[in-house]
VOKEMI-758785 format. One record per atom (N, C-alpha, C, O): x, y, z. Coordinates in steps of 0.2 Angstrom, whole numbers, plus 5000, padded with zeros to 4 digits. Example, Ala and Ser with C-alpha at 12.3 -4.5 7.8 and 13.67 -1.06 7.14 Angstrom:
# VOKEMI-758785
506649725039 506249785039 506649845039 507149835042 506449895035 506849955036 506450005039 506750065040 
This chain:
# VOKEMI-758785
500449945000 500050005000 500450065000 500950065004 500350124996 500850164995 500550225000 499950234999 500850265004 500950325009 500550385007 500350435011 500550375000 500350434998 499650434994 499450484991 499350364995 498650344991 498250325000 498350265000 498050345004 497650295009 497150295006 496650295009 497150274999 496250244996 496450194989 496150194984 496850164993 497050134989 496850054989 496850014985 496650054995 496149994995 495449974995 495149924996 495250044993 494650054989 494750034980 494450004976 495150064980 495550064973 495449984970 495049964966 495849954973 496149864973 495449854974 495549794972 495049854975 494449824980 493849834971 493649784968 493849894969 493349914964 493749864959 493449814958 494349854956 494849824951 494749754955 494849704951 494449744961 494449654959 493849614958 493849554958 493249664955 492549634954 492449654949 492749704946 491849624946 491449634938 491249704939 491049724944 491249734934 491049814931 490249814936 490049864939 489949764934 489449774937 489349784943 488949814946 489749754946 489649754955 489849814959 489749844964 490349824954 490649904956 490349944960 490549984964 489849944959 489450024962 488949984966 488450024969 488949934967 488649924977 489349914982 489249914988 489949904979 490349914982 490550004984 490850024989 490350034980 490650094982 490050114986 490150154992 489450104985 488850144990 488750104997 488450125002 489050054995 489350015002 489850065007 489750095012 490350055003 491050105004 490450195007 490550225012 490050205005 489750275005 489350285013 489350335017 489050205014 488550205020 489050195027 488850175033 489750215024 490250215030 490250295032 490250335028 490250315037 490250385040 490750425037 490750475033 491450395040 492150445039 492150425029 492250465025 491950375027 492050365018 491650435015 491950475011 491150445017 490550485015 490850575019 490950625015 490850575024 491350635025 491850665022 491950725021 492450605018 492950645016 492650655007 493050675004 492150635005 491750685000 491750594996 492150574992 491550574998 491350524994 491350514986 491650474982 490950544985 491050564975 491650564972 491850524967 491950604975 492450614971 493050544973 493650544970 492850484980 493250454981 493050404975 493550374971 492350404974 492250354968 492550354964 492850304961 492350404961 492550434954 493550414956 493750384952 493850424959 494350424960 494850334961 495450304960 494050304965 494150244964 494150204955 494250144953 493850254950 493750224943 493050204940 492950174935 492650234945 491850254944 491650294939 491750354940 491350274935 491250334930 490750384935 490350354939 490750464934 490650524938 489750504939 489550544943 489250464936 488750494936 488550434939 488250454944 488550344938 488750314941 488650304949 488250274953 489450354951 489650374958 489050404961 488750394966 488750454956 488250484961 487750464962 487350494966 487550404956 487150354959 487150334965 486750354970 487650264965 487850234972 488050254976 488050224981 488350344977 488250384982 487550394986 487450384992 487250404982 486450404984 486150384985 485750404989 486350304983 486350244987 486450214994 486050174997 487050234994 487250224999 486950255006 486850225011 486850325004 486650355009 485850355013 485650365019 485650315006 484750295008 485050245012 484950245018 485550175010 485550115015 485750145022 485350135027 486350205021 486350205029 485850225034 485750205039 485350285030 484850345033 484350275035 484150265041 484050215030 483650175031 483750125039 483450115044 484450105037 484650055041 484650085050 484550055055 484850155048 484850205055 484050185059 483850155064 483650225054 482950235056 482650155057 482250155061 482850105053 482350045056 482650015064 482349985068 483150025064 483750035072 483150065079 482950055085 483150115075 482950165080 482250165081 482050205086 481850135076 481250135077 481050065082 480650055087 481550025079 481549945085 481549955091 481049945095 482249995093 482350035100 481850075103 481750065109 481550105101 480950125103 480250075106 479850065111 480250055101 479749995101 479649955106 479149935108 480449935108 480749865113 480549935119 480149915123 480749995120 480650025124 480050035126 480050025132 479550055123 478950095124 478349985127 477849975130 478749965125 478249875126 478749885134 478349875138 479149885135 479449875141 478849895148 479049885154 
């Protein structure tokens, strides 16, 4: 891993799957907080995502995270409020 790429295992990671799988790997990669903070899009695109793509699975990603938060937290409530 080279010093001066830390997204270089995102890199290797999109180059080791079929063109199609790509972009659930990257909106994967997106439903990560710190991935999605440091500007995700342009990681994609920088991962070898065609730009328009990225802002698909970006998009994506961020519904999986927003979804996956909100059925958490509605459970937690639920187990709370039956308590």
């Amino acid at each position: 891993m080279s010093g001066s790429n830390p997204y270089e295992w995102l890199q290797d990671l999109v180059a080791q799957v079929p063109e199609i799988v790509q972009p659930l790997i990257v909106a994967l990669a997106g439903a990560i907080p710190y991935i999605e903070g440091e500007g995700s899009g342009a990681l994609r695109v920088f991962a070898g995502i065609h730009p328009v793509v990225a802002a698909v699975s970006g998009a994506a990603g961020n519904i999986i995270a927003v979804v996956l938060l909100t059925l958490a937290a509605t459970g937690l409530v639920t187990a709370v409020e039956a308590a």
